[in-house]
PAROVEX-891469 format. One record per residue: residue in one letter; residue number from 1; x, y, z of N, C-alpha, C, O in turn. Coordinates in nm, 2 decimals. Example, Ala and Ser with C-alpha at 12.3 -4.5 7.8 and 13.67 -1.06 7.14 Angstrom:
BEGIN
pt torpa=a | firo=1 | n_px=1.32 | n_py=-0.57 | n_pz=0.78 | ca_px=1.23 | ca_py=-0.45 | ca_pz=0.78 | c_px=1.32 | c_py=-0.33 | c_pz=0.78 | o_px=1.42 | o_py=-0.33 | o_pz=0.85
pt torpa=s | firo=2 | n_px=1.28 | n_py=-0.22 | n_pz=0.71 | ca_px=1.37 | ca_py=-0.11 | ca_pz=0.71 | c_px=1.29 | c_py=0.00 | c_pz=0.79 | o_px=1.34 | o_py=0.11 | o_pz=0.80
END
This chain:
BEGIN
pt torpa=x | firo=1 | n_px=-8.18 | n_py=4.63 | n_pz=-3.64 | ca_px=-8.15 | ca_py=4.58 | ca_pz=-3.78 | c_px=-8.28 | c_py=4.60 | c_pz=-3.86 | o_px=-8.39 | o_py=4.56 | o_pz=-3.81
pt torpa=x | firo=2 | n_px=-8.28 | n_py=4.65 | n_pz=-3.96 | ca_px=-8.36 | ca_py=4.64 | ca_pz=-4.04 | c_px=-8.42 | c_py=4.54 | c_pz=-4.19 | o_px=-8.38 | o_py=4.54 | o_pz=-4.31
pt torpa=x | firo=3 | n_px=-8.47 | n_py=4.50 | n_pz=-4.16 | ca_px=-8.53 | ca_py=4.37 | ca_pz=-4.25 | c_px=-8.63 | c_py=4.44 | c_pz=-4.37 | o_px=-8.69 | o_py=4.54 | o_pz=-4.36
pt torpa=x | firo=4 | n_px=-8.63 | n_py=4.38 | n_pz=-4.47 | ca_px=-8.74 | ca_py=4.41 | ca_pz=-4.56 | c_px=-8.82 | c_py=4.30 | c_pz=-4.60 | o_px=-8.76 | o_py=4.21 | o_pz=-4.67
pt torpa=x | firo=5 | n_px=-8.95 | n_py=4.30 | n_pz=-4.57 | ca_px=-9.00 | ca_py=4.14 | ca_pz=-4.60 | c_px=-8.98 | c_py=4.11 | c_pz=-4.76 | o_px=-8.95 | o_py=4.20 | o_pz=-4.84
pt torpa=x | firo=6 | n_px=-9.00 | n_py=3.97 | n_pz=-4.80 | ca_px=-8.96 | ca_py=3.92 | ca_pz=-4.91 | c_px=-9.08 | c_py=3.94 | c_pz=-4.98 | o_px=-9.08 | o_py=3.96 | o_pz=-5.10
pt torpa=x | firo=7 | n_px=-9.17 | n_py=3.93 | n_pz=-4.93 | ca_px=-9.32 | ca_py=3.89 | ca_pz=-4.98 | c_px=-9.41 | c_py=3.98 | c_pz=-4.98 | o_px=-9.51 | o_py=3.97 | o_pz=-5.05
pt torpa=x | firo=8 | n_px=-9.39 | n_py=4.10 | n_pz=-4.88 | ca_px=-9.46 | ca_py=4.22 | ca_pz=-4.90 | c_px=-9.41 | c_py=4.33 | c_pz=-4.91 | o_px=-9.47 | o_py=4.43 | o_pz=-4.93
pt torpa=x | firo=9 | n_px=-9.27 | n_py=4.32 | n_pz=-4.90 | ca_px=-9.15 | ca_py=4.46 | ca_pz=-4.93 | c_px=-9.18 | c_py=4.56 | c_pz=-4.83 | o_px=-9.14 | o_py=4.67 | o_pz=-4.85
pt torpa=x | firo=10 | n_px=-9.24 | n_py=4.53 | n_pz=-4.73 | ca_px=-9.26 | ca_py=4.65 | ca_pz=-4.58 | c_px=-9.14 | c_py=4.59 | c_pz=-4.52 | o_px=-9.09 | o_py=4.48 | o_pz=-4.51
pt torpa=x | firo=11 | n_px=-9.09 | n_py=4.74 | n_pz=-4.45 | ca_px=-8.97 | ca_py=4.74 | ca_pz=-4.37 | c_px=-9.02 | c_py=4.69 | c_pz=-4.24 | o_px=-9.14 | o_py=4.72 | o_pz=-4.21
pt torpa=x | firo=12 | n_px=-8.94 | n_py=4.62 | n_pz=-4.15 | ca_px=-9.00 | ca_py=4.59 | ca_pz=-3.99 | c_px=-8.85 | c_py=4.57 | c_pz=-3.97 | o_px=-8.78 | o_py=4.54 | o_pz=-4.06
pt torpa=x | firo=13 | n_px=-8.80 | n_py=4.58 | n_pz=-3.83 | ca_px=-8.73 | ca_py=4.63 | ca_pz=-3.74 | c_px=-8.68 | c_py=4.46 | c_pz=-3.64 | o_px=-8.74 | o_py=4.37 | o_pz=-3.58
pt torpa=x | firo=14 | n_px=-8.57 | n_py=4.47 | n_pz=-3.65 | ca_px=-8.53 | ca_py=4.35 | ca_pz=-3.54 | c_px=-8.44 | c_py=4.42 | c_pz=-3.46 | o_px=-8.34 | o_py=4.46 | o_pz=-3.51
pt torpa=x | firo=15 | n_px=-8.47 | n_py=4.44 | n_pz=-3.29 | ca_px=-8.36 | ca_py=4.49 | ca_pz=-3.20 | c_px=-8.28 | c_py=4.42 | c_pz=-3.17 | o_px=-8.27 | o_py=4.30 | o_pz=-3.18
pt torpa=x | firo=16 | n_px=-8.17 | n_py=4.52 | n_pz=-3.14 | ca_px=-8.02 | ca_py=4.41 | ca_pz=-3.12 | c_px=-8.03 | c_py=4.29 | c_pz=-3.01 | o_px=-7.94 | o_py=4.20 | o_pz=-3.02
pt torpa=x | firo=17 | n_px=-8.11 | n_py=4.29 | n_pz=-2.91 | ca_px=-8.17 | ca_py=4.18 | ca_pz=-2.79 | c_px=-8.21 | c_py=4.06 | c_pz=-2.93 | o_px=-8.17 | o_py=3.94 | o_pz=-2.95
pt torpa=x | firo=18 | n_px=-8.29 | n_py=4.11 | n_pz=-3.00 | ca_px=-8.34 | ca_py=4.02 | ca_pz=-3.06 | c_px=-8.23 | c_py=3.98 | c_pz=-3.19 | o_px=-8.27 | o_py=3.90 | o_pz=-3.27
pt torpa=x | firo=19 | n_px=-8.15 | n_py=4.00 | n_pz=-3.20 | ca_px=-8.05 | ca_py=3.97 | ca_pz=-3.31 | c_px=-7.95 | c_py=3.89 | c_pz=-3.22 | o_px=-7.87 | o_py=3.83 | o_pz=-3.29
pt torpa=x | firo=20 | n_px=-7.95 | n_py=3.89 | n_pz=-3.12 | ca_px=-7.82 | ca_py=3.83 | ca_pz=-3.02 | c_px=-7.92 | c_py=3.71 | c_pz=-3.00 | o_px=-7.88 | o_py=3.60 | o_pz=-3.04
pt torpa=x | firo=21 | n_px=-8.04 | n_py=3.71 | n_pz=-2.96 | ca_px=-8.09 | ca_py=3.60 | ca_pz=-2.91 | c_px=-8.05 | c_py=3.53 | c_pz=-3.08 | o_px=-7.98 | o_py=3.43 | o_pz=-3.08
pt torpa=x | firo=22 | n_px=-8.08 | n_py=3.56 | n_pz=-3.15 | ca_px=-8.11 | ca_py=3.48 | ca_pz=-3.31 | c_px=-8.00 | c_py=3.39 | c_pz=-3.30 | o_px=-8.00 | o_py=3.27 | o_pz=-3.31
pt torpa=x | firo=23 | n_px=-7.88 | n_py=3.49 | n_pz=-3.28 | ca_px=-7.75 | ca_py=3.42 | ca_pz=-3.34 | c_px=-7.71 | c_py=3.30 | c_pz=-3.18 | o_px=-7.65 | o_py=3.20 | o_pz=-3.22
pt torpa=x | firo=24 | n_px=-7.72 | n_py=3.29 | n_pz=-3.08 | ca_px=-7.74 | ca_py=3.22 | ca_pz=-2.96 | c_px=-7.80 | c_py=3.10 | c_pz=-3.05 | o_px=-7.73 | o_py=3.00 | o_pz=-3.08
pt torpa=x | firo=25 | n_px=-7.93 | n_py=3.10 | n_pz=-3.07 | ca_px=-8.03 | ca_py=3.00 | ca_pz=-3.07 | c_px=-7.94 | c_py=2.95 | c_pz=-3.23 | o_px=-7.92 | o_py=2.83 | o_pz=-3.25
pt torpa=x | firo=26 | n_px=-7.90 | n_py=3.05 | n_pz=-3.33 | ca_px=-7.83 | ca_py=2.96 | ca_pz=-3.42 | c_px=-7.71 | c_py=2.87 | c_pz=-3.41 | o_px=-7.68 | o_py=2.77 | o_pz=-3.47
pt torpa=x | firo=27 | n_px=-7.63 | n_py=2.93 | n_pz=-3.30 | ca_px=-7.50 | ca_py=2.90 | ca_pz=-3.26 | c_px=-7.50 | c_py=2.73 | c_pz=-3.19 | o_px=-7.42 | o_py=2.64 | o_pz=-3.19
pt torpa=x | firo=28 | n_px=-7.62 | n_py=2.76 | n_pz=-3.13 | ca_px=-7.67 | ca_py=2.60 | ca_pz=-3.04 | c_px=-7.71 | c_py=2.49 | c_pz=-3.10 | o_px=-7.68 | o_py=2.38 | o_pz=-3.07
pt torpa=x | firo=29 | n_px=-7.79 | n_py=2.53 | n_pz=-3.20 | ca_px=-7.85 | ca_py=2.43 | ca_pz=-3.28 | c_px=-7.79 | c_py=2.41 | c_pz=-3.40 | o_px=-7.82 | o_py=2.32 | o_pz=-3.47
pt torpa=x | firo=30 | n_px=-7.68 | n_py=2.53 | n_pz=-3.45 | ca_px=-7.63 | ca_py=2.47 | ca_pz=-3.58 | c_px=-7.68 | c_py=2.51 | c_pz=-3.69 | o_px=-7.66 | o_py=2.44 | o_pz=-3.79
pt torpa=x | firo=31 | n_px=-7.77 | n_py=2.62 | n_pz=-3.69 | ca_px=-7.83 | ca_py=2.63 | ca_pz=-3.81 | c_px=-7.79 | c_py=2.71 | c_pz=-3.93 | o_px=-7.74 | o_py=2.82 | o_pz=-3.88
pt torpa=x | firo=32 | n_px=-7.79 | n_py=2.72 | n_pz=-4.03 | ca_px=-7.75 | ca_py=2.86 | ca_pz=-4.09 | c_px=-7.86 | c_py=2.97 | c_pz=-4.13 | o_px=-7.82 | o_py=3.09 | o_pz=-4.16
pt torpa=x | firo=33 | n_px=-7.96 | n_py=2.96 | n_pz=-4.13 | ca_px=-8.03 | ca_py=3.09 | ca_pz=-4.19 | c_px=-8.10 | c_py=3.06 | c_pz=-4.05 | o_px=-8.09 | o_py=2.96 | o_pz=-3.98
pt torpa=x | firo=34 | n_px=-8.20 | n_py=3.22 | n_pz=-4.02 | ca_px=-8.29 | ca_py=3.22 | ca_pz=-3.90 | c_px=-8.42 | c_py=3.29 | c_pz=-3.96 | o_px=-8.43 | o_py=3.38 | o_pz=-4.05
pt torpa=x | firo=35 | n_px=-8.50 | n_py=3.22 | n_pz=-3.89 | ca_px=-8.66 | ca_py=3.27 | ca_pz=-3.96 | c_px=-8.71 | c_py=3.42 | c_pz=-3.86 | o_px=-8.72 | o_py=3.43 | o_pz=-3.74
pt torpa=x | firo=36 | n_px=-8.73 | n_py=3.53 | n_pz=-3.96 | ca_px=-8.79 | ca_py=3.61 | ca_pz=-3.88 | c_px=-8.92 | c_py=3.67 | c_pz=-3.99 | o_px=-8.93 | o_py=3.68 | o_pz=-4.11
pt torpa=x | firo=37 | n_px=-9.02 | n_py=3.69 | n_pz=-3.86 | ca_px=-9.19 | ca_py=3.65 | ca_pz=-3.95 | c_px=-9.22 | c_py=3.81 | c_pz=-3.93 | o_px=-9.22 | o_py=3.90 | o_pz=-3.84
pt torpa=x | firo=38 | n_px=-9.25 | n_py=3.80 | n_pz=-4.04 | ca_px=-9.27 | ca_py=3.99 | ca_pz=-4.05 | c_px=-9.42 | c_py=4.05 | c_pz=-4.03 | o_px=-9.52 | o_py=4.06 | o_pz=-4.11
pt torpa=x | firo=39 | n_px=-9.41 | n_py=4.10 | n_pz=-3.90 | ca_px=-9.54 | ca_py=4.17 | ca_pz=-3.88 | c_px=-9.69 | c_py=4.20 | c_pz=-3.95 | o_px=-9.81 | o_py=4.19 | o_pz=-3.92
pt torpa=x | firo=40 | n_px=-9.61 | n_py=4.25 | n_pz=-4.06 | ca_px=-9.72 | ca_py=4.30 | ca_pz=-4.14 | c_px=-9.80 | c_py=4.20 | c_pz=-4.24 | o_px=-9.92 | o_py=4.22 | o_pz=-4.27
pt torpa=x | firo=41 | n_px=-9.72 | n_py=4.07 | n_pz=-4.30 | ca_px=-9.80 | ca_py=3.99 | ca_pz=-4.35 | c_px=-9.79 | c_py=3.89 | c_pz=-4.29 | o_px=-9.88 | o_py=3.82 | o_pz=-4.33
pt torpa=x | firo=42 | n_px=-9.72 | n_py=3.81 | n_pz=-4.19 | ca_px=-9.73 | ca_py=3.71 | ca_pz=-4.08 | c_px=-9.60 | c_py=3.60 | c_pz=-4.17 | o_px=-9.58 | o_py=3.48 | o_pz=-4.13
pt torpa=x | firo=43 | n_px=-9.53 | n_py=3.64 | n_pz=-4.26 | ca_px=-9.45 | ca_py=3.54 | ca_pz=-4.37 | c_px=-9.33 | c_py=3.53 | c_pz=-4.32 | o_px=-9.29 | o_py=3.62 | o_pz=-4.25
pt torpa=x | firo=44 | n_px=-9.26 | n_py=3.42 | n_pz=-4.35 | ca_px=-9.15 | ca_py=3.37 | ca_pz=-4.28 | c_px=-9.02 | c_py=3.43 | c_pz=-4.39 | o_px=-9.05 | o_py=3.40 | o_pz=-4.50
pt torpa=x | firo=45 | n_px=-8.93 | n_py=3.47 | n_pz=-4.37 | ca_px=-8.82 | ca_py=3.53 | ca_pz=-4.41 | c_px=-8.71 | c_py=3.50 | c_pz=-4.35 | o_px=-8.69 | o_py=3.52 | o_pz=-4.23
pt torpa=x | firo=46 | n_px=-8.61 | n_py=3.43 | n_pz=-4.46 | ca_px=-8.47 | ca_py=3.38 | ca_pz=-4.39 | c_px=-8.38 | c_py=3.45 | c_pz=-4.38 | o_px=-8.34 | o_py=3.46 | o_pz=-4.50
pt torpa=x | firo=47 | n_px=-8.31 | n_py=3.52 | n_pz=-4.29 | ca_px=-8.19 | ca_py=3.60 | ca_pz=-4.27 | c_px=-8.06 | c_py=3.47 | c_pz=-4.23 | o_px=-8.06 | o_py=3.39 | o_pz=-4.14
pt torpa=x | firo=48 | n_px=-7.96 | n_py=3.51 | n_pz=-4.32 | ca_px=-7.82 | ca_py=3.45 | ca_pz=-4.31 | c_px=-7.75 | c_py=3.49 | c_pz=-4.18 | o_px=-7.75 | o_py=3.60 | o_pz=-4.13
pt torpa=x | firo=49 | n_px=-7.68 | n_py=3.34 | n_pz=-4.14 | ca_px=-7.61 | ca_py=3.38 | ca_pz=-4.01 | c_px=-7.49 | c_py=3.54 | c_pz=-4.07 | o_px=-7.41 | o_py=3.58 | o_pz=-3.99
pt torpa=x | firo=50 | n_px=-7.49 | n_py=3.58 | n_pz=-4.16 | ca_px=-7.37 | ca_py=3.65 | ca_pz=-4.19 | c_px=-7.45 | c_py=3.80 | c_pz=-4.20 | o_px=-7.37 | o_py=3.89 | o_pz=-4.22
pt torpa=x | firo=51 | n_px=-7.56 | n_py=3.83 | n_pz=-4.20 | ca_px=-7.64 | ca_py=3.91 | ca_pz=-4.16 | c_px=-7.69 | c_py=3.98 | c_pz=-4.10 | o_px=-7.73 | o_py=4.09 | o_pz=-4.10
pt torpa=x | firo=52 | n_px=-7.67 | n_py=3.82 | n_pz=-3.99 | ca_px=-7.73 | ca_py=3.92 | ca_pz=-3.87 | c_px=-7.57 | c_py=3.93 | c_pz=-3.80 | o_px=-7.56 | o_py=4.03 | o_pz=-3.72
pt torpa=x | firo=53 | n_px=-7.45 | n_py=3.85 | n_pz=-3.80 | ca_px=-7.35 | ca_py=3.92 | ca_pz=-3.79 | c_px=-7.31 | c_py=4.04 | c_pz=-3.79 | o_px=-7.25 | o_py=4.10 | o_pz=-3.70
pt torpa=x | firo=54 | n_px=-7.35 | n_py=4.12 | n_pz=-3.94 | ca_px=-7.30 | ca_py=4.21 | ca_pz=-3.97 | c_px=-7.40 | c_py=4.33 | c_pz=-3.88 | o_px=-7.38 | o_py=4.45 | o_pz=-3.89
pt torpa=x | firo=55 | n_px=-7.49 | n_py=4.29 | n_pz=-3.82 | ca_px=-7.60 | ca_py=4.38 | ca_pz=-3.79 | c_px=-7.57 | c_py=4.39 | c_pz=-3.59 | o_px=-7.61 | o_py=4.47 | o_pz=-3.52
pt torpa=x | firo=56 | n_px=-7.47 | n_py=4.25 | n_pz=-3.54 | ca_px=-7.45 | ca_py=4.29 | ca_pz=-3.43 | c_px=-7.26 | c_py=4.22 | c_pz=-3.43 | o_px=-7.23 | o_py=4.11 | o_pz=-3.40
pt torpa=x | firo=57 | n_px=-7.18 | n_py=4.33 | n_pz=-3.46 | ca_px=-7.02 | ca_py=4.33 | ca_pz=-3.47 | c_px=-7.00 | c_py=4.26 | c_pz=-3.31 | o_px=-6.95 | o_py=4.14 | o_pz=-3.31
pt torpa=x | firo=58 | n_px=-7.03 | n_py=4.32 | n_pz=-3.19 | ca_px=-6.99 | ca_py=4.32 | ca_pz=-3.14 | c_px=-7.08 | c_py=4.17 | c_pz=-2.98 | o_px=-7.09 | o_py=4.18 | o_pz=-2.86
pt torpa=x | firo=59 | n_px=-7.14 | n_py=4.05 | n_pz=-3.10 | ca_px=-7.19 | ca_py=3.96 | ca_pz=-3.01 | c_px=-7.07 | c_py=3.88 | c_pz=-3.01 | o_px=-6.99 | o_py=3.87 | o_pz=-3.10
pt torpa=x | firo=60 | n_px=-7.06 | n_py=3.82 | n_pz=-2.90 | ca_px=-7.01 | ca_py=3.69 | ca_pz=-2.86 | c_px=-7.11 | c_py=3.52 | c_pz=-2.79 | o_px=-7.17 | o_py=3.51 | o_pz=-2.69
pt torpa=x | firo=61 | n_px=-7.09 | n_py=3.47 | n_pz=-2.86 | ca_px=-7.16 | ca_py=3.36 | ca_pz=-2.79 | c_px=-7.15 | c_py=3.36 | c_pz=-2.62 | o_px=-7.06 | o_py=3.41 | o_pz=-2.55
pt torpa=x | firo=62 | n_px=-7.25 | n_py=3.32 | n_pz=-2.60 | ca_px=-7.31 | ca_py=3.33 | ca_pz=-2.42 | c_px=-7.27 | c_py=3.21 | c_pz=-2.40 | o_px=-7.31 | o_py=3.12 | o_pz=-2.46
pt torpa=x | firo=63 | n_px=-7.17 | n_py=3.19 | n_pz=-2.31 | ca_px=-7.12 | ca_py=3.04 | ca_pz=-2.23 | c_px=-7.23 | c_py=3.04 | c_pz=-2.14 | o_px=-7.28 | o_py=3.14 | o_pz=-2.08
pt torpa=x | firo=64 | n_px=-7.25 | n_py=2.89 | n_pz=-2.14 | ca_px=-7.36 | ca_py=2.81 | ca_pz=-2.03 | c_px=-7.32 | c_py=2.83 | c_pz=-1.89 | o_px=-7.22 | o_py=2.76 | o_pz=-1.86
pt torpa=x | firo=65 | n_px=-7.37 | n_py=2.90 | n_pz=-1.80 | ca_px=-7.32 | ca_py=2.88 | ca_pz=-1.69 | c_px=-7.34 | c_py=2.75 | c_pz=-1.62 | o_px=-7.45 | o_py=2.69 | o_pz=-1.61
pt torpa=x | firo=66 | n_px=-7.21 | n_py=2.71 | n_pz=-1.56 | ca_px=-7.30 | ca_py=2.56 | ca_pz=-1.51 | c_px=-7.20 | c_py=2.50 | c_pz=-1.35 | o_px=-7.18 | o_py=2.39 | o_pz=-1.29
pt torpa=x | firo=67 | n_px=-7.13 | n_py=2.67 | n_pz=-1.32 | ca_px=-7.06 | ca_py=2.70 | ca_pz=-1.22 | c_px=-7.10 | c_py=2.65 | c_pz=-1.07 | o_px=-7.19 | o_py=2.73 | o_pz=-1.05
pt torpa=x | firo=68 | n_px=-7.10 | n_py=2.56 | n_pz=-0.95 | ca_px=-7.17 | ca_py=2.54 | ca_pz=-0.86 | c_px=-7.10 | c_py=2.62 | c_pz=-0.76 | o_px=-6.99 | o_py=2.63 | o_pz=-0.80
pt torpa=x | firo=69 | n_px=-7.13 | n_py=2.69 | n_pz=-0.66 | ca_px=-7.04 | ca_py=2.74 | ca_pz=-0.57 | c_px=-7.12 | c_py=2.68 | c_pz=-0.41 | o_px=-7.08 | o_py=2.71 | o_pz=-0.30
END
């Protein structure tokens, strides 16, 4: 996914590992926007849960395994 910071307008890159983890960690805690800090000036930038949606179609939330065998 590609991001453009807000505050210094350089493109920087979020991989889809990292866009799955986003929406996981939003899905758990409830949040709606997710902070991602852009390399190049260290600044926090909020991406909408509907964002990074659109950037990975095919996540599904991760069930907790909590299986004993």
């Amino acid at each position: 996914m590609q991001v453009r910071c807000q505050h210094c307008h350089r493109p920087f890159a979020l991989g889809k590992e990292a866009v799955h983890q986003a929406l996981d960690m939003m899905k758990a805690e409830n949040l709606n926007h997710y902070t991602a800090h852009c390399p190049h000036c260290r600044r926090a930038n909020k991406l909408s849960y509907e964002e990074l949606l659109r950037a990975a179609p095919d996540w599904q939330k991760q069930k907790e395994s909590g299986t004993s065998t």
